[in-house]
C-alpha positions as CSV (number, residue, x, y, z in Angstrom):
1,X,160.9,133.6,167.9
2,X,159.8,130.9,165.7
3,X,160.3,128.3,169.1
4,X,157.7,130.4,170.8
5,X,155.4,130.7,168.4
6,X,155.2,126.8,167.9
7,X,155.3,126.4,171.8
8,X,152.0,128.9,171.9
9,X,150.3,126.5,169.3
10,X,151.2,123.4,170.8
11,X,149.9,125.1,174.5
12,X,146.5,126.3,172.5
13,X,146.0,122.4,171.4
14,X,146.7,120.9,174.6
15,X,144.0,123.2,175.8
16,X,141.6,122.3,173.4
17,X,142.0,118.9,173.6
18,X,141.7,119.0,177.7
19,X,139.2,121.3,177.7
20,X,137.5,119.8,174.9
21,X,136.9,123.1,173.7
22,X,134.6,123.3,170.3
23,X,136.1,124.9,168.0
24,X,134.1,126.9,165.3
25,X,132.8,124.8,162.5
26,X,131.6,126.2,158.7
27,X,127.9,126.5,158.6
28,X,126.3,124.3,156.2
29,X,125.4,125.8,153.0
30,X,121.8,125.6,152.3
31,X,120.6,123.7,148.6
32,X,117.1,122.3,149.1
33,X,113.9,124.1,151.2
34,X,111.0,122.3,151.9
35,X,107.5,122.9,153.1
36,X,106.0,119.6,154.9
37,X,102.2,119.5,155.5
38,X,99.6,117.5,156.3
39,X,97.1,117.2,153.5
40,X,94.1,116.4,155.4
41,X,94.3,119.8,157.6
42,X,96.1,122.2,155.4
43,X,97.0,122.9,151.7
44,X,99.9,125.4,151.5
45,X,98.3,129.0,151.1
46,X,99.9,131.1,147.0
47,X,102.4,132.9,149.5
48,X,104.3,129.7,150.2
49,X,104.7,129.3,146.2
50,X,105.6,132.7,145.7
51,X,108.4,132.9,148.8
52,X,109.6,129.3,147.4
53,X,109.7,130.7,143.4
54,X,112.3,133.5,145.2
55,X,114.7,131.0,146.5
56,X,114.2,128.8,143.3
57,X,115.7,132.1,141.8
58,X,118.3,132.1,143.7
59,X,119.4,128.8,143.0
60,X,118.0,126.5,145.6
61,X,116.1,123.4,145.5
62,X,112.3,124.1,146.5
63,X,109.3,121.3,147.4
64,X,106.4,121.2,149.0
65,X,104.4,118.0,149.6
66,X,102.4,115.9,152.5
67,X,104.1,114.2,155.1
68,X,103.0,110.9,153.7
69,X,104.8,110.9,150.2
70,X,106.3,107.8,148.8
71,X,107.2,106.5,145.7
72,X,105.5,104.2,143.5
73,X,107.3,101.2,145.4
74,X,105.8,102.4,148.4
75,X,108.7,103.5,150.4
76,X,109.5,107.4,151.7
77,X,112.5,108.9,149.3
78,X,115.4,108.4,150.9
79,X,116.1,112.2,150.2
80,X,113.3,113.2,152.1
81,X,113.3,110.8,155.0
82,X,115.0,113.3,157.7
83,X,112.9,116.5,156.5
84,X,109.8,114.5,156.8
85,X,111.2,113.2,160.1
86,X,111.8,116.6,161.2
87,X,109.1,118.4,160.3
88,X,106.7,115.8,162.4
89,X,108.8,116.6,165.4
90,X,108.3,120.2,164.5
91,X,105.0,119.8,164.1
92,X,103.6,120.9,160.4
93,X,103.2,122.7,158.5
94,X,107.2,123.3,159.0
95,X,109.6,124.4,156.9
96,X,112.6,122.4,156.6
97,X,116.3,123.7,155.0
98,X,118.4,121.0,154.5
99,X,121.6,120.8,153.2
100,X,123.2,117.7,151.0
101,X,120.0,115.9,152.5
102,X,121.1,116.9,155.8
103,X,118.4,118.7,157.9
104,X,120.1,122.2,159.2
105,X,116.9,123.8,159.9
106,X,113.2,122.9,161.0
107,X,110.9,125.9,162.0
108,X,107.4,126.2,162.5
109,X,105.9,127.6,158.5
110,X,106.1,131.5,158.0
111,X,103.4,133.4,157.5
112,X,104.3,135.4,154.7
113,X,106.7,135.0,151.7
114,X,109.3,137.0,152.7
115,X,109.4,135.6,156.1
116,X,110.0,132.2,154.5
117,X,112.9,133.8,152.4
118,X,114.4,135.2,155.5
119,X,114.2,132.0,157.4
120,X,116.6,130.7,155.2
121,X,118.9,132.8,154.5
């Protein structure tokens, strides 16, 4: 019994490998959210800061800010980098939900709080 059990698993990763068969993977948990905007078209409408204050709430990271932040040395924080990358693929405004700095979702801005709260979750 215990022979044909480990000759099904060893069969099932011979597959896999041949096959090259994906196997599932842990979503990414979600810690920051970001809105990305360009400054000299738009300024985030109250709705954003309300759906963001939510998700604050619930324990995530929240920003908004332009696509051309940097610090005071002149360079784009390295945190941000990706999102802002991102987001000007997307096309902005865009919200971004990242994860350990990692982008795991870009999307086109919501137009209403809760939408923005149920894009990310």
């Amino acid at each position: 019994m215990l022979k044909d059990t480990i000759n099904i698993i060893c069969v099932f990763l011979v597959l896999v490998l041949i096959f090259n068969i994906e196997t599932p993977t842990i979503a990414a948990k979600a810690d920051m959210v970001a809105v990305i905007y360009e400054s000299s078209d738009i300024i985030p409408e109250p709705y954003v800061t309300g759906g963001l204050g939510v998700l604050q709430a619930d324990g995530l990271q929240t920003r908004i800010f332009d696509k051309d932040v940097v610090t005071g040395t002149g360079q784009i924080p390295k945190p941000l980098k990706d999102a802002i990358a991102a987001a000007t693929r997307n096309g902005l405004p865009a919200l971004v939900v990242l994860s350990n700095d990692k982008v795991i979702k870009v999307q086109d801005l919501p137009k209403t709080s809760s939408e923005i709260i149920e894009a990310v979750k």
